[in-house]
C-alpha positions as CSV (number, residue, x, y, z in Angstrom):
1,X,-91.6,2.9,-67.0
2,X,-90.8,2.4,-63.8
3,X,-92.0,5.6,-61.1
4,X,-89.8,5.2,-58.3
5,X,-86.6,4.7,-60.5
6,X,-87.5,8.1,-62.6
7,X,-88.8,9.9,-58.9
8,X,-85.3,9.4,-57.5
9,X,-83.4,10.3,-60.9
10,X,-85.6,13.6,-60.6
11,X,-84.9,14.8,-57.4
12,X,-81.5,14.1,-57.3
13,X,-80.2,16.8,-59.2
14,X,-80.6,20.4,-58.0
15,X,-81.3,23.4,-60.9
16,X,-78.8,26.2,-61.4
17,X,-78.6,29.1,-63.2
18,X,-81.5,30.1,-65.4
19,X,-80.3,28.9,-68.6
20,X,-82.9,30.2,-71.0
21,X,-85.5,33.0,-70.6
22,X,-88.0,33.8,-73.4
23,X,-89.4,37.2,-72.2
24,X,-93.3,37.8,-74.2
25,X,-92.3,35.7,-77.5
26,X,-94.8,36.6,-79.8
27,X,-95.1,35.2,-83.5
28,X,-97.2,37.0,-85.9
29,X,-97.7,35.9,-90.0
30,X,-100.0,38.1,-91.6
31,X,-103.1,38.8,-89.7
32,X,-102.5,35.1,-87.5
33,X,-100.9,35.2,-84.3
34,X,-98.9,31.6,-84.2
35,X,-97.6,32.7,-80.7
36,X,-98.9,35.1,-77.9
37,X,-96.8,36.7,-75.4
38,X,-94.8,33.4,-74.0
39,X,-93.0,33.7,-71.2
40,X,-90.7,30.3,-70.4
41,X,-87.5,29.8,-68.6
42,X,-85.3,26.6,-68.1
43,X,-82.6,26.4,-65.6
44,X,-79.5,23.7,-66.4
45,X,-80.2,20.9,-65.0
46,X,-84.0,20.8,-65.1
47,X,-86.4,19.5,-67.8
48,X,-89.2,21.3,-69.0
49,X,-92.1,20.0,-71.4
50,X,-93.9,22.0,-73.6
51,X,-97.4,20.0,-74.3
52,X,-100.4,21.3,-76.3
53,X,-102.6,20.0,-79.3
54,X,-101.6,20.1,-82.5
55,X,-101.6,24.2,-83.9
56,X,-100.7,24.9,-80.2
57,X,-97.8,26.7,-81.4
58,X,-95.3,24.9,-79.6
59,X,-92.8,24.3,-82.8
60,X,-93.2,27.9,-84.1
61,X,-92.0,29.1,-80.4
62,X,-89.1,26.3,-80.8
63,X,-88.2,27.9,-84.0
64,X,-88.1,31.6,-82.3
65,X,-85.7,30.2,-79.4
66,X,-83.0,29.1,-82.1
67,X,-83.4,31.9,-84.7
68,X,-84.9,30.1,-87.0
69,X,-87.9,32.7,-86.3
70,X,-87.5,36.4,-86.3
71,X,-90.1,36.8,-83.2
72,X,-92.2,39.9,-83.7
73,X,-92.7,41.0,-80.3
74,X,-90.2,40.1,-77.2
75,X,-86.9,38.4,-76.7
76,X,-84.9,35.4,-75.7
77,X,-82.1,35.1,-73.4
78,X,-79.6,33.2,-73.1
79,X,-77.3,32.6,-69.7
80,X,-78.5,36.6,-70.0
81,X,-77.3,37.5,-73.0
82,X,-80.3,38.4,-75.7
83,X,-79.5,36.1,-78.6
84,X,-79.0,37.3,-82.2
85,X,-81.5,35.9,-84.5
86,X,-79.5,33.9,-86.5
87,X,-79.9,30.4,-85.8
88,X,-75.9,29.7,-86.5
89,X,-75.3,32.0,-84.0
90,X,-78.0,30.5,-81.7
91,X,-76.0,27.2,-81.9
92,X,-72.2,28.9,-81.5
93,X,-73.8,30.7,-78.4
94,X,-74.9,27.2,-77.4
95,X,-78.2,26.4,-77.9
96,X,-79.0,22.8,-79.8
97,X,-82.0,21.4,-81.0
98,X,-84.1,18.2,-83.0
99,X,-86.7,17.7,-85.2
100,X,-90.3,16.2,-85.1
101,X,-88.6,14.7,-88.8
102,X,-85.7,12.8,-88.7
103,X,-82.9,15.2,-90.6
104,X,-80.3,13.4,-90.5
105,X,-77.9,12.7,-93.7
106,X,-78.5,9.4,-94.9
107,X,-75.3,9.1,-97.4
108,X,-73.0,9.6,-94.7
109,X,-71.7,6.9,-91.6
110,X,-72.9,7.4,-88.2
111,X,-69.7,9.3,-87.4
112,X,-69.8,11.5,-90.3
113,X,-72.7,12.9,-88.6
114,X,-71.7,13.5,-85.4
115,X,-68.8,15.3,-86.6
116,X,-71.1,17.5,-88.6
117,X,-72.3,18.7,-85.5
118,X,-68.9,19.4,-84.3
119,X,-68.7,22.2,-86.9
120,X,-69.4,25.3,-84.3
121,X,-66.7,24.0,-82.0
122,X,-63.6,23.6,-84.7
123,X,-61.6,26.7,-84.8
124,X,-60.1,25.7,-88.0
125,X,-61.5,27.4,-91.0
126,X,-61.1,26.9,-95.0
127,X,-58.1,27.8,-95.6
128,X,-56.8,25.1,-92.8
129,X,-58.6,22.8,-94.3
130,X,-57.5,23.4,-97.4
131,X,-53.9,23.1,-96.7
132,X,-54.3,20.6,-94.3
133,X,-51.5,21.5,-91.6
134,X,-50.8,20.2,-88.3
135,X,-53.7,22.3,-86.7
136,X,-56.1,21.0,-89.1
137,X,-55.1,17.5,-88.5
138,X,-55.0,18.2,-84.8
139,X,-58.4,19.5,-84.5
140,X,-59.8,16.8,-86.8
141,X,-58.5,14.1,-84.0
142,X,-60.0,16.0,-81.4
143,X,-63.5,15.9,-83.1
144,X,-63.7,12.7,-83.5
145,X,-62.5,12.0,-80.8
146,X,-65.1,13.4,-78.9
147,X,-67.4,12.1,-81.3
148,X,-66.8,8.5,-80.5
149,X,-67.3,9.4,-77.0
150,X,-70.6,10.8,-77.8
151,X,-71.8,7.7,-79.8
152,X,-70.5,5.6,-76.9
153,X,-72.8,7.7,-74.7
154,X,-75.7,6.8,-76.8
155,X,-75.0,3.4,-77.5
156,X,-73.9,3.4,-81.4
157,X,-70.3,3.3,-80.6
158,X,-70.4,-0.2,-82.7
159,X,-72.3,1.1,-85.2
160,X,-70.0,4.4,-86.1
161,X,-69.1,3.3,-90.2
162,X,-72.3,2.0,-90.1
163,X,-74.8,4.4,-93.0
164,X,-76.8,6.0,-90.9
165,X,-79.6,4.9,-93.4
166,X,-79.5,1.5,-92.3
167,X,-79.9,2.8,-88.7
168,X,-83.3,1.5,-86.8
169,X,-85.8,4.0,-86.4
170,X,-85.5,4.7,-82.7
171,X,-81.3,4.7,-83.0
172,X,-81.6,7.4,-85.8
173,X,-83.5,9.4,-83.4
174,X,-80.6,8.7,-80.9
175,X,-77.7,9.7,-83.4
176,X,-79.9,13.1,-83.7
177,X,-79.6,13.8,-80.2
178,X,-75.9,12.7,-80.5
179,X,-75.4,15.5,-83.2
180,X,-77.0,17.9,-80.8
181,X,-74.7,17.0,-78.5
182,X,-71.5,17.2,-80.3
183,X,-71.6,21.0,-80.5
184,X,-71.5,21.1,-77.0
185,X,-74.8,23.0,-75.5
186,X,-75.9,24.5,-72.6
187,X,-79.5,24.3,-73.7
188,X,-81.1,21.2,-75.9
189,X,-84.8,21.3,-77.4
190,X,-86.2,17.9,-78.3
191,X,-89.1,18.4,-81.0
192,X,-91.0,14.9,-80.0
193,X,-88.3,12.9,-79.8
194,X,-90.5,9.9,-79.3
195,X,-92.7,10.5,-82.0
196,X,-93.2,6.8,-83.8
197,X,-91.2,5.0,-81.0
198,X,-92.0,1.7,-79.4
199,X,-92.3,1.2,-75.3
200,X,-88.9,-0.2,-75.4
201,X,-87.9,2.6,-77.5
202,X,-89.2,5.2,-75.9
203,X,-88.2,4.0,-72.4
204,X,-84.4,3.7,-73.7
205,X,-85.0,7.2,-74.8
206,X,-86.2,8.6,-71.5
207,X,-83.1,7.3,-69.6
208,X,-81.2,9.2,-72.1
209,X,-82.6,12.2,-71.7
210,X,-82.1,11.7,-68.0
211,X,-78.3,10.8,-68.9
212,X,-77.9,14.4,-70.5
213,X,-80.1,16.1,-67.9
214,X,-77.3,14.4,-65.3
215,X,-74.8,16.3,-67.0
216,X,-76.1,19.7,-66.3
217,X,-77.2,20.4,-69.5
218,X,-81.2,22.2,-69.3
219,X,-83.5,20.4,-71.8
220,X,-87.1,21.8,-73.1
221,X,-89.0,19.2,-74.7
222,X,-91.9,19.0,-76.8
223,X,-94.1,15.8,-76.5
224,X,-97.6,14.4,-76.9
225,X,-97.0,11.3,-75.3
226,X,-98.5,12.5,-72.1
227,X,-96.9,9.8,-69.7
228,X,-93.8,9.9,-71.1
229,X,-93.6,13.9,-70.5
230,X,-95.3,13.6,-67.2
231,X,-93.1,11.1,-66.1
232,X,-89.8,12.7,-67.5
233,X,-90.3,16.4,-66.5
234,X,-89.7,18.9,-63.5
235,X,-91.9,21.2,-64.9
236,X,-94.4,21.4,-67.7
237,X,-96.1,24.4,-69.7
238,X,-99.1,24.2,-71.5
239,X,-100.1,25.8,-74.7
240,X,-103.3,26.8,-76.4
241,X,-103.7,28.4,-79.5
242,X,-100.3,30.0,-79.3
243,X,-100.8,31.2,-75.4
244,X,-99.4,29.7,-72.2
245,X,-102.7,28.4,-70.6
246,X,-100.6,27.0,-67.3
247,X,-97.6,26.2,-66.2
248,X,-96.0,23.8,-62.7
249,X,-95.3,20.7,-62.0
250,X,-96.6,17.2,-63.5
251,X,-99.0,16.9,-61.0
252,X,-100.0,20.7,-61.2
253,X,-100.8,20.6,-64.7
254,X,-102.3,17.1,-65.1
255,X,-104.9,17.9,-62.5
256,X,-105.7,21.5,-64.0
257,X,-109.0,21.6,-65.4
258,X,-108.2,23.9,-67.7
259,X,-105.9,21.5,-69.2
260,X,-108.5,18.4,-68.9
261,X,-111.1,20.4,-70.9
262,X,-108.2,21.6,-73.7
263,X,-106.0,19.0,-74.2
264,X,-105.9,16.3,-72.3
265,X,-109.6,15.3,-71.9
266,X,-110.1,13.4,-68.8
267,X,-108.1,13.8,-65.4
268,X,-104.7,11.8,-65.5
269,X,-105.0,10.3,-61.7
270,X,-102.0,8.8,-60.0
271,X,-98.6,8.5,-60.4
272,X,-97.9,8.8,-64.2
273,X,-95.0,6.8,-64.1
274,X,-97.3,3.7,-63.0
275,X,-99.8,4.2,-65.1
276,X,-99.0,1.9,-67.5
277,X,-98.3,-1.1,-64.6
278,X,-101.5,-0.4,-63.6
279,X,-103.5,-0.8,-66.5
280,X,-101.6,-4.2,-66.8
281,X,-102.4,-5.3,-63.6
282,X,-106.4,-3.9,-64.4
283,X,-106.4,-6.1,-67.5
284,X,-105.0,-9.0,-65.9
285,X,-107.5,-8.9,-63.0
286,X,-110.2,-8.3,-65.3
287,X,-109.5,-11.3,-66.9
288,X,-108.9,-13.7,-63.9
289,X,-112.0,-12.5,-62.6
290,X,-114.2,-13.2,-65.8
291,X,-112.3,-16.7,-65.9
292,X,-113.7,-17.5,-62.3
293,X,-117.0,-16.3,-63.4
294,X,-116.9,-18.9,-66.3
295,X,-116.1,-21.4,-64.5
296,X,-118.4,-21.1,-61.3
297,X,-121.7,-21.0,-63.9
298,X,-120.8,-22.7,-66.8
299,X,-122.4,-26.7,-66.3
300,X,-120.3,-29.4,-67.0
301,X,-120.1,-30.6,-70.3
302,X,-122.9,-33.8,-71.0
303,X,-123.1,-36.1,-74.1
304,X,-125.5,-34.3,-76.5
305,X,-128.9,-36.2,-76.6
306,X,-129.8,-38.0,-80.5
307,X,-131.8,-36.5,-82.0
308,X,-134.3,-37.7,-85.3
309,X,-132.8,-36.5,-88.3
310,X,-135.2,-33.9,-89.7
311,X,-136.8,-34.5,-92.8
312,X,-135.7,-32.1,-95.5
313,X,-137.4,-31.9,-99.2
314,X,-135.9,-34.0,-101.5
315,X,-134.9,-32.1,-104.7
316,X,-137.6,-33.9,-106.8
317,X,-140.3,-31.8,-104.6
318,X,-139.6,-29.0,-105.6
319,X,-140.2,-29.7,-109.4
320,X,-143.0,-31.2,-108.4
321,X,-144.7,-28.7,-106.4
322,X,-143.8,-26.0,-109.2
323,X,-145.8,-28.3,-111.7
324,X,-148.8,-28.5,-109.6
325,X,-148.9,-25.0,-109.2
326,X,-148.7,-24.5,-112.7
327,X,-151.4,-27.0,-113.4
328,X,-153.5,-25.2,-111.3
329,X,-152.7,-21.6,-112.8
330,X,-153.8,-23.3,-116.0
331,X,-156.8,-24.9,-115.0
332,X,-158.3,-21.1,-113.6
């Protein structure tokens, strides 16, 4: 990753209007409290992260924002508008979301499921379909039209009849955010969208997300890959057994030592988007350094010195010496 490339991307677009605004979330089952009294809001054209360990909560608060979840206390708003919890209504009001697992349908071509996600934006219902008329036909076009444009977008424009099966690992998790996309959101959550990448992966993945972020769409993002969200985000929250410990920028919450001790372990210094150059560079010095070393004190090589063979027992010693010994156990 590259810091000055991702700095500039950051802070050339400007927020909007507050996209999202979960007011108190709170996620009881039974007698356990999953989530506390969240508050969050996302503005298009920002990108938030959502960090925490594992239990934190931050999926169960995921699944309250898109309906998936009945929340028991507080609400969510969308563009000001309290949503309806139903998550098919979630996504027709235009919020869009991923998975931490890959859910995409394997049986079907790269285009067949991008045009899934096209499914809240088709006026056309059964009946059309059924028939088949010129509206049917016409809105068909128009999906997959914008379909192809979406897999162009991503990159799998080539790959559109291809079974999404056969897709790599980190373009499978591309096509998902592609499906997200084709219903046309204000609002996208990313459950760890990097989850099981490679660098190369991953950094494709990032420019991505700044791709859609460019378009004025507001992103939240969970993540545990700590310079990857760091790196990627405006802002971050942080949660801890289902309560938002802190939230502010990269370098806010990094630094917090309430985070350290929590999550994160040890202070994350610098900038996170050179932290990986610098622990190349670290290694690399490291090892010309001990290179020097070896060669300053290590003597030059000499011609080893002869040396007398040394006498070893022959195998008939042995026999021999086990005989005496015997003799001499017999004699007592």
């Amino acid at each position: 990753m590259t810091t000055d490339t991702t700095t500039a991307e950051t802070t050339a677009v400007t927020t909007g209007e507050t996209v999202l605004d979960a007011r108190g979330v709170t996620m009881r089952f039974g007698g356990l409290t999953a989530v506390r009294s969240v508050d969050l809001t996302v503005n298009s054209g920002e990108i938030v992260g959502l960090i925490g360990p594992n239990g934190a909560g931050k999926t169960t608060f995921f699944n309250c924002l898109t309906g998936l979840y009945v929340p028991t206390e507080g609400e969510v708003r969308y563009k000001g508008t309290v949503l309806p919890p139903k998550s098919f209504k979630v996504t027709a009001a235009g919020i869009a979301r991923t998975f931490q697992n890959i859910r995409l349908f394997s049986n079907m071509t790269v285009l067949e499921n991008v045009l899934v996600g096209r499914h809240t934006r088709t006026r056309e219902g059964l009946w059309s379909a059924l028939l088949r008329g010129p509206g049917f036909h016409r809105a068909e076009a128009e999906s997959k039209a914008r379909a192809m444009e979406l897999l162009e977008f991503i990159g799998l424009d080539h790959k559109a009849e291809h079974l999404s099966r056969n897709l790599p690992y980190g373009e499978q998790r591309k096509l998902e955010i592609a499906r997200a996309l084709a219903s046309e959101p204000g609002l996208l959550l990313l459950d760890e969208p990097t989850a099981g990448m490679n660098p190369q992966e991953t950094r494709a993945a990032e420019e991505l997300i700044f791709a859609i972020r460019d378009k004025g769409i507001a992103i939240l993002v969970i993540e545990h890959d700590m310079r990857f969200i760091f790196n990627l985000c405006d802002r971050v929250a942080c949660l801890v057994q289902g309560e938002k410990l802190v939230e502010g920028t990269a370098a806010e919450v990094q630094g917090d030592e309430r985070v350290v001790a929590a999550y994160l372990g040890e202070p994350f210094e610098g900038d996170p988007g050179a932290a990986e150059v610098a622990e190349v560079e670290a290694a690399e010095a490291h090892a010309a350094a001990a290179s020097e070393i070896t060669e300053a004190t290590d003597p030059a090589p000499t011609a080893p010195e002869p040396t007398a063979p040394e006498t070893e027992a022959t195998p008939e010693a042995a026999p021999k010496a086990t005989g005496e010994s015997t003799s001499k156990e017999n004699d007592r």
